[in-house]
N, C-alpha and C positions, 0 to 999 in steps of 0.2 A: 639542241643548239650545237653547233660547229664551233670548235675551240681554234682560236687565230693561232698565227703562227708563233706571235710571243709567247702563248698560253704554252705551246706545246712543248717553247723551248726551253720552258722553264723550268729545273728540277724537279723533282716532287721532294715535296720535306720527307723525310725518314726520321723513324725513331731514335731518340737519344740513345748512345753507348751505354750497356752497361757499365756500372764503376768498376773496375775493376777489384779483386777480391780484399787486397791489401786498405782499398781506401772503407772499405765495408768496415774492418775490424776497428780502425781509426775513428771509423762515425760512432757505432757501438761504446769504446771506449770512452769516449768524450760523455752524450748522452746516459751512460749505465750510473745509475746508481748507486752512491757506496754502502757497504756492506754495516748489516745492523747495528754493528756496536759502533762505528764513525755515526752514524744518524744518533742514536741514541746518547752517546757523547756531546756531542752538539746540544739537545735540547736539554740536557742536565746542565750544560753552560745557561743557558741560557736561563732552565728556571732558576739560578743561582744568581745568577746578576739580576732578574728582577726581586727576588727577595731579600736581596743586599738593599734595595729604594724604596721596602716596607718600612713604614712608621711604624715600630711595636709599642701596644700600649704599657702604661707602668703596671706594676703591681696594684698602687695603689687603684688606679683605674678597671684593674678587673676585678678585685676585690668586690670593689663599689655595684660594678655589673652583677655581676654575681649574684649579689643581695637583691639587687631588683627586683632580677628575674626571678628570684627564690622565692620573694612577697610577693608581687605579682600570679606568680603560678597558687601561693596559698590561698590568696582572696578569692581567686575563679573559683578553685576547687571547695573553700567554705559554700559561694553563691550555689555550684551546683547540686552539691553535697543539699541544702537546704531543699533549691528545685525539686530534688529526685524525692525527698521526705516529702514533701506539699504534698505533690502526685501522689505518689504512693497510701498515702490518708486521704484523699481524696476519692481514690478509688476504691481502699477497704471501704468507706463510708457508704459508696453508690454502689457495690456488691454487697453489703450489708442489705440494705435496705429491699434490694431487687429479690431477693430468698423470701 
């Protein structure tokens, strides 16, 4: 195909300028990241202010917990405790017998 005369008279786009060096540092700066202890400053605000909006329970309340979890954990361990005795007569009795 033959390009018309408007075609030919028309620029050709060219590649953008580079930035110049000056604007480079500037972009950089902006963008960079601050250095550890600013980041890490920041997120100790922060875990700080949300543990200021924690409900702590009372004494009394853990106290209570406590105990639960205390019986709780004894009853399983009596239930198992028994379990493992059952079995274990269970199967002296059925190696007994198999000799």
């Amino acid at each position: 195909m033959k390009k018309t005369e408007q075609e030919a008279k028309q620029p050709v786009a060219t590649k953008a300028e580079k930035p110049a060096p000056e604007k480079k540092k500037e972009k950089k700066a902006k963008n960079a990241k601050p250095n550890i202890f600013v980041r890490f400053g920041r997120k100790c605000k922060e875990v700080f202010s949300e543990l200021k909006k924690v409900t702590w329970p009372t004494p009394d309340k853990i106290f209570k917990s406590t105990g639960i979890v205390i019986g709780v954990v004894l009853i399983f361990m009596v239930i198992v405790t028994a379990i493992d005795a059952g079995l274990g007569e269970l199967l002296a009795l059925l190696t007994n017998t198999a000799q």
